[in-house]
Backbone as a printed PyTorch tensor [residue, N CA C, xyz], in Angstrom:
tensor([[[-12.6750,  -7.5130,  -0.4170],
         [-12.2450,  -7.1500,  -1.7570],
         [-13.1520,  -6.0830,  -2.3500]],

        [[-14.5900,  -6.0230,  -1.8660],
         [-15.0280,  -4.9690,  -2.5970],
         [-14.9030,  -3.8200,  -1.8320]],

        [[-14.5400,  -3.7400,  -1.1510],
         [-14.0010,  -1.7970,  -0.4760],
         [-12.5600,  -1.9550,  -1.0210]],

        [[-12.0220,  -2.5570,  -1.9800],
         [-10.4400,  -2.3280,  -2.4620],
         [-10.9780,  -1.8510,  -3.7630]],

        [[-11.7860,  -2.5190,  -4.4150],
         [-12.6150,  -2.0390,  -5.8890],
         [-13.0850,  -1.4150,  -5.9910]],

        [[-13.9070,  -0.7990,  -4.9250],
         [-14.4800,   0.9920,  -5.0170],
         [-13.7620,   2.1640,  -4.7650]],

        [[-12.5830,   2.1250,  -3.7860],
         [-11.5410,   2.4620,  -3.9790],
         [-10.9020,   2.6870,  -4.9660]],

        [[-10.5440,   1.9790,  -5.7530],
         [ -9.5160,   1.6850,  -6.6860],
         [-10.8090,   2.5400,  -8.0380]],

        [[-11.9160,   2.2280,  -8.2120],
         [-12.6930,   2.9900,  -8.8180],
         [-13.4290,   4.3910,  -8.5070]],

        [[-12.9700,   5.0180,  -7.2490],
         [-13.4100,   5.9220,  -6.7390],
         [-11.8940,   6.8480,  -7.3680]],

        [[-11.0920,   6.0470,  -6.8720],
         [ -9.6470,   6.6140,  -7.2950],
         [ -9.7960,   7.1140,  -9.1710]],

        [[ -9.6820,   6.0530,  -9.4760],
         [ -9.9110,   6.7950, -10.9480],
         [-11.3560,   7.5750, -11.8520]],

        [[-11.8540,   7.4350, -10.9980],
         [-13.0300,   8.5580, -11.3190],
         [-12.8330,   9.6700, -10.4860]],

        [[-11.8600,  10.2480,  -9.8230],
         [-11.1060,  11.0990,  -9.2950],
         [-12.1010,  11.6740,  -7.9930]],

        [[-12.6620,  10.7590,  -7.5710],
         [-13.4200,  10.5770,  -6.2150],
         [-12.5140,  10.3510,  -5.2960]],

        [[-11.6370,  11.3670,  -4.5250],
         [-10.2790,  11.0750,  -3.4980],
         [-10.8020,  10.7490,  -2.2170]],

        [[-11.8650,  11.5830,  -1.9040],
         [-12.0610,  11.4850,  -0.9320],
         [-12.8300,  10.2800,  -0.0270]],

        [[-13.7460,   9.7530,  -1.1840],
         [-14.4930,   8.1710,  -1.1010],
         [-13.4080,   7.1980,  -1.1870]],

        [[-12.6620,   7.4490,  -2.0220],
         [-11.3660,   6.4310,  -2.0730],
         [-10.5820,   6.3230,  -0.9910]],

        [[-10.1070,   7.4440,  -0.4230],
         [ -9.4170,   6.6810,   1.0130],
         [-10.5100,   6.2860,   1.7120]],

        [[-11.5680,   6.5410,   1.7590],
         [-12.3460,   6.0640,   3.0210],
         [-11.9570,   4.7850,   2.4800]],

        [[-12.8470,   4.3650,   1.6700],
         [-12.7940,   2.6220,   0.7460],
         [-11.4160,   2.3140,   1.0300]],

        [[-10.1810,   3.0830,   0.9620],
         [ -8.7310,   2.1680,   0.8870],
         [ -8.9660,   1.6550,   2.2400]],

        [[ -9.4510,   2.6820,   3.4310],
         [ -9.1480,   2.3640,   5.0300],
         [ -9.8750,   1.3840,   5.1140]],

        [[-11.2670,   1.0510,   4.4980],
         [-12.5690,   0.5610,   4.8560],
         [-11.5800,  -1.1620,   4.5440]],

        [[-11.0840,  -1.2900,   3.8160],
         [-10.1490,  -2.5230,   2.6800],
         [ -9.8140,  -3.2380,   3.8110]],

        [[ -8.5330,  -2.2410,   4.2730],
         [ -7.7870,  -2.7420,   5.1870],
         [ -8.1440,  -2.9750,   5.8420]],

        [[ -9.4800,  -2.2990,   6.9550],
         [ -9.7740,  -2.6410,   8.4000],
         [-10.3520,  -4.3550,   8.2720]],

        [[-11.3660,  -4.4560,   6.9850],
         [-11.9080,  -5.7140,   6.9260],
         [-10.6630,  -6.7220,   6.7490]],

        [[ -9.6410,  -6.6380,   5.7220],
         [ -9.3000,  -7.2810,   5.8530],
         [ -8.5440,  -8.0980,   6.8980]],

        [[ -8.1600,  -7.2620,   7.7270],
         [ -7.6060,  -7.2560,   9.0920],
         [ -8.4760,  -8.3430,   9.8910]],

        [[ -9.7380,  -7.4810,  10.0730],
         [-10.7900,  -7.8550,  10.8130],
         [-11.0310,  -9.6170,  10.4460]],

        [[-11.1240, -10.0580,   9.2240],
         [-11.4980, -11.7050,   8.7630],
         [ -9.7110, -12.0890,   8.7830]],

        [[ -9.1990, -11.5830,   8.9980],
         [ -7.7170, -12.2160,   9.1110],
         [ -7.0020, -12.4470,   7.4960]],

        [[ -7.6830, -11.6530,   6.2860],
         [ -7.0670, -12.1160,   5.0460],
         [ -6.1010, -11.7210,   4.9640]],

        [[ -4.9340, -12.3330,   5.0700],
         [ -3.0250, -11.6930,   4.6710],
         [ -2.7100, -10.8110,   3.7350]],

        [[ -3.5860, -11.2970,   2.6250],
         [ -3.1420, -11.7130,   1.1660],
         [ -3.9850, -10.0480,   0.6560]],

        [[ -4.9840, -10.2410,   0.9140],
         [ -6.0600,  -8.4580,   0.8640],
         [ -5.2890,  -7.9390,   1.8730]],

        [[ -4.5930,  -8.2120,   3.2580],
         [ -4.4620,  -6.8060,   3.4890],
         [ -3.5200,  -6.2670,   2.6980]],

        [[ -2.5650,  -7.2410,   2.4940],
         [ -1.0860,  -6.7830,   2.2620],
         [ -1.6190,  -5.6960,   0.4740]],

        [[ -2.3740,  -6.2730,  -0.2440],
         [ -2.8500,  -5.5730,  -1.1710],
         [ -3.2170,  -4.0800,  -1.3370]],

        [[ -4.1880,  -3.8590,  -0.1850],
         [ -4.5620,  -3.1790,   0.3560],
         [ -3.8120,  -1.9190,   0.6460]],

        [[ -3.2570,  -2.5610,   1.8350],
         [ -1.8230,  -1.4130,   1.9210],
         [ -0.8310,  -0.7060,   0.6450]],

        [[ -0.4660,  -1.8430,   0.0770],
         [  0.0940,  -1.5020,  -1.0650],
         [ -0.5820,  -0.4390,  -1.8890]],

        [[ -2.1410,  -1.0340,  -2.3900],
         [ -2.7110,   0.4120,  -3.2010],
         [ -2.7320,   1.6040,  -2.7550]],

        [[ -3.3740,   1.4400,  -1.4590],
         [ -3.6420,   2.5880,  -0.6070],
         [ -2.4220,   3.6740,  -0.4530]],

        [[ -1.0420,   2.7200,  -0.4200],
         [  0.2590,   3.4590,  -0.3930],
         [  0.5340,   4.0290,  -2.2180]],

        [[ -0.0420,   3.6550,  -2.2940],
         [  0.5680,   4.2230,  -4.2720],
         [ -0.3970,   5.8000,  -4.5290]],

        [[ -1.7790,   5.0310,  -4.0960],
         [ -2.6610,   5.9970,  -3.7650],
         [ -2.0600,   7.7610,  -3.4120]],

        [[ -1.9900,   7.2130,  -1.8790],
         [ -0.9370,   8.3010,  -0.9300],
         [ -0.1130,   8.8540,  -2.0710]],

        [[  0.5930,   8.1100,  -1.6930],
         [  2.0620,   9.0180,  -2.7960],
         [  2.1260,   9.7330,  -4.0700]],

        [[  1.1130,   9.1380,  -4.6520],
         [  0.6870,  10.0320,  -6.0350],
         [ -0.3270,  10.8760,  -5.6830]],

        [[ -0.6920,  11.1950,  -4.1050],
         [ -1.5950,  12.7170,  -4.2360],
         [ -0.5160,  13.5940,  -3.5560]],

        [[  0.6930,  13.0370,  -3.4750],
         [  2.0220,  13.9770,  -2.9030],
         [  1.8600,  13.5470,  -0.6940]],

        [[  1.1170,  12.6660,  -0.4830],
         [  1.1530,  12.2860,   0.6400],
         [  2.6490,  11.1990,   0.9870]],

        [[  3.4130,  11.6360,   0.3440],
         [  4.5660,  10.7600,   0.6290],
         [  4.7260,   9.7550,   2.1930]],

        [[  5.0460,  10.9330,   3.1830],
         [  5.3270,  10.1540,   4.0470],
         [  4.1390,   8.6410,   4.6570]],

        [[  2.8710,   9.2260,   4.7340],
         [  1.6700,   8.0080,   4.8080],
         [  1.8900,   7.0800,   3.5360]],

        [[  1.9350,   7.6210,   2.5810],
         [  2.3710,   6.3920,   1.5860],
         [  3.0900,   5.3570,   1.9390]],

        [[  4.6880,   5.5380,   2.3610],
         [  5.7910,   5.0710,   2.4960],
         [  5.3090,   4.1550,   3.8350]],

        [[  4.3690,   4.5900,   4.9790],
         [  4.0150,   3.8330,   5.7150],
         [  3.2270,   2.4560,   5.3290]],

        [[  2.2520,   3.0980,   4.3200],
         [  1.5260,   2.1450,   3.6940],
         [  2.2710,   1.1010,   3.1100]],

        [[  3.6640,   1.2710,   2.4050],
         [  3.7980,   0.4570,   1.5610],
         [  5.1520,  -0.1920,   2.1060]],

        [[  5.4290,   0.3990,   3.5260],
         [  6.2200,  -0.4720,   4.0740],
         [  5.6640,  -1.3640,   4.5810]],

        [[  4.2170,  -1.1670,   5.6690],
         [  3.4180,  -2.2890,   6.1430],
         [  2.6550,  -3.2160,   4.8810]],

        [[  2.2240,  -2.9150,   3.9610],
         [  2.4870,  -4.0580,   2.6270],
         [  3.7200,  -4.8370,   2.5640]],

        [[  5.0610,  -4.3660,   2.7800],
         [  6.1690,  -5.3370,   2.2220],
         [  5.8500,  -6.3610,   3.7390]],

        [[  5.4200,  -6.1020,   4.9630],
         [  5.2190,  -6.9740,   6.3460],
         [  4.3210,  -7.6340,   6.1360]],

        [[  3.3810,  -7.5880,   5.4470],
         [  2.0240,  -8.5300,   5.4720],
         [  2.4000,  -9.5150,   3.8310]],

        [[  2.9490,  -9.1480,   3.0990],
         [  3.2990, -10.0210,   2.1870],
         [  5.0100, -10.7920,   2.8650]],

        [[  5.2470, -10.3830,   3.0320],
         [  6.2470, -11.5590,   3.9060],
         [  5.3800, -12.4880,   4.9940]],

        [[  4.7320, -11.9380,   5.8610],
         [  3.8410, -12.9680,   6.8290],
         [  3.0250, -13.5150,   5.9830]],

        [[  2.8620, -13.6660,   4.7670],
         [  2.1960, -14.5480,   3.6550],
         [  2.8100, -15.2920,   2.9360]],

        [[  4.4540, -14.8700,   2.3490],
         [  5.3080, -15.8920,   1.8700],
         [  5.5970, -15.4110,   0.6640]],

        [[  5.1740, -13.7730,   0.2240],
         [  4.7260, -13.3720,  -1.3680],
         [  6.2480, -13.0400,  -1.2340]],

        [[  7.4430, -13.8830,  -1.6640],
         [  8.6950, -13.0220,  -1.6830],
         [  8.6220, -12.0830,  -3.1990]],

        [[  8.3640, -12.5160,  -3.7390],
         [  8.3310, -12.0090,  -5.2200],
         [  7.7220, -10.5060,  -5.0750]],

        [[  6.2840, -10.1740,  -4.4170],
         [  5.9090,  -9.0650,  -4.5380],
         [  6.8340,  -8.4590,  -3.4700]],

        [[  7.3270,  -9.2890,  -2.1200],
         [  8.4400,  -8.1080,  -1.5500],
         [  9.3670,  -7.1970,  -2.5920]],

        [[  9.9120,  -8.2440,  -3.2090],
         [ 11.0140,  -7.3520,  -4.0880],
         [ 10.3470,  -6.5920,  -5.0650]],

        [[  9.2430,  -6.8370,  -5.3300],
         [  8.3660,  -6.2550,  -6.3670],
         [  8.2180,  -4.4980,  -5.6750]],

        [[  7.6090,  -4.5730,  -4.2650],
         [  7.4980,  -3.1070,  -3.6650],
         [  8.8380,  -3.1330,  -3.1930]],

        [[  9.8040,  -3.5360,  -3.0540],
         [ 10.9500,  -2.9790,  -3.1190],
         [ 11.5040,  -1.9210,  -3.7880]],

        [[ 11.4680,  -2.3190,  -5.0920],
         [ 11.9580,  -2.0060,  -6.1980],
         [ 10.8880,  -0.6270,  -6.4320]],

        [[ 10.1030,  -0.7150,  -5.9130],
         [  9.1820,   0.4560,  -6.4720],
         [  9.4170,   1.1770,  -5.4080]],

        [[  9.4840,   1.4890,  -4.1510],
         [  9.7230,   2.4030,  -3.2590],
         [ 11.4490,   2.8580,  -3.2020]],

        [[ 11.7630,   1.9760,  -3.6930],
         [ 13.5230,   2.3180,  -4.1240],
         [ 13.3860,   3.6200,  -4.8060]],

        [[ 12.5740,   3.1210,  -5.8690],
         [ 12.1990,   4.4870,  -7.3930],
         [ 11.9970,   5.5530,  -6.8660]],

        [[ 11.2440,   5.4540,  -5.4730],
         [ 10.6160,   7.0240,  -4.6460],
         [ 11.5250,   7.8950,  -4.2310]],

        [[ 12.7520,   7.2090,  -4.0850],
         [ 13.8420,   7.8670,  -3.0770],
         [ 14.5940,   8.5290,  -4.3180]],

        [[ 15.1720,   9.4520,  -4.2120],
         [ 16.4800,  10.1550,  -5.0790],
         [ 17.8230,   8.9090,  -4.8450]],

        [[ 17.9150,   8.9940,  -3.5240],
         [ 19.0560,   8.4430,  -3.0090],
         [ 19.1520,   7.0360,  -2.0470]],

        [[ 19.6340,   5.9120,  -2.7710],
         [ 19.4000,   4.6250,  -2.1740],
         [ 19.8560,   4.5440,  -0.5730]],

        [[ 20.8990,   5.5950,  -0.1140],
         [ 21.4100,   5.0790,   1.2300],
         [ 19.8870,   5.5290,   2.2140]],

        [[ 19.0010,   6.8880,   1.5200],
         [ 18.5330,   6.8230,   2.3880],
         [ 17.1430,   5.8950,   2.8000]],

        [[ 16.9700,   5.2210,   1.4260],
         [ 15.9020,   3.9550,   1.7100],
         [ 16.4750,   3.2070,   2.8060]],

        [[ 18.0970,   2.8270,   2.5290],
         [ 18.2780,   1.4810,   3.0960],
         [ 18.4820,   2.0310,   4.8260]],

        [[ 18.8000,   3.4290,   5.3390],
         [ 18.5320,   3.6280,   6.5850],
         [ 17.0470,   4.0760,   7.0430]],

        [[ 16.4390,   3.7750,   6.2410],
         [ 15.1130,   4.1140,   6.8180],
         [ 14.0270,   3.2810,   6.9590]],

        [[ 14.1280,   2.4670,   6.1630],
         [ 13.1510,   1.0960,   5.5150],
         [ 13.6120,   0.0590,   5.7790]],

        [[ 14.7820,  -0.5820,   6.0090],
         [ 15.2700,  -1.7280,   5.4950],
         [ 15.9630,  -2.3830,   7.0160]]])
């Protein structure tokens, strides 16, 4: 959790470049101790991250492997939660649902 918080504070002190390290640094640990629940987090920021520096496509990776690690956790609620928000990314719903879904 604390390479997601320096991140996430590197991010808004407009430190980009410490911040992805910290987003990657998040994920690998969390991976590494087996936490579901941080990675799936993880991914998720890291993907919002992405996408709001115009890194779309790594985003969309990010925050598809978030909607996989919060299902292998049981979070249905935040599935539909990044659902609904990567829906917003697309202009056009057919092409979420052939690409993502």
């Amino acid at each position: 959790k604390l390479f997601l918080l320096q991140a996430e504070l590197h991010y808004l002190n407009g430190n980009h470049d410490e911040a992805e390290v910290a987003y990657e640094n998040s994920i690998e640990s969390s991976r590494k101790y087996k936490f579901k629940s941080d990675e799936a987090v993880a991914h998720e920021l890291y993907g919002i991250f992405l996408v709001e520096r115009n890194m779309f496509d790594r985003g969309m990776l990010h925050l598809s492997t978030s909607l996989s690690k919060y299902r292998d956790w049981g979070a249905e609620l935040k599935v539909k939660e990044v659902i609904s928000f990567m829906e917003g990314l697309f202009t056009a719903k057919t092409t979420w649902n052939n690409k993502y879904r």
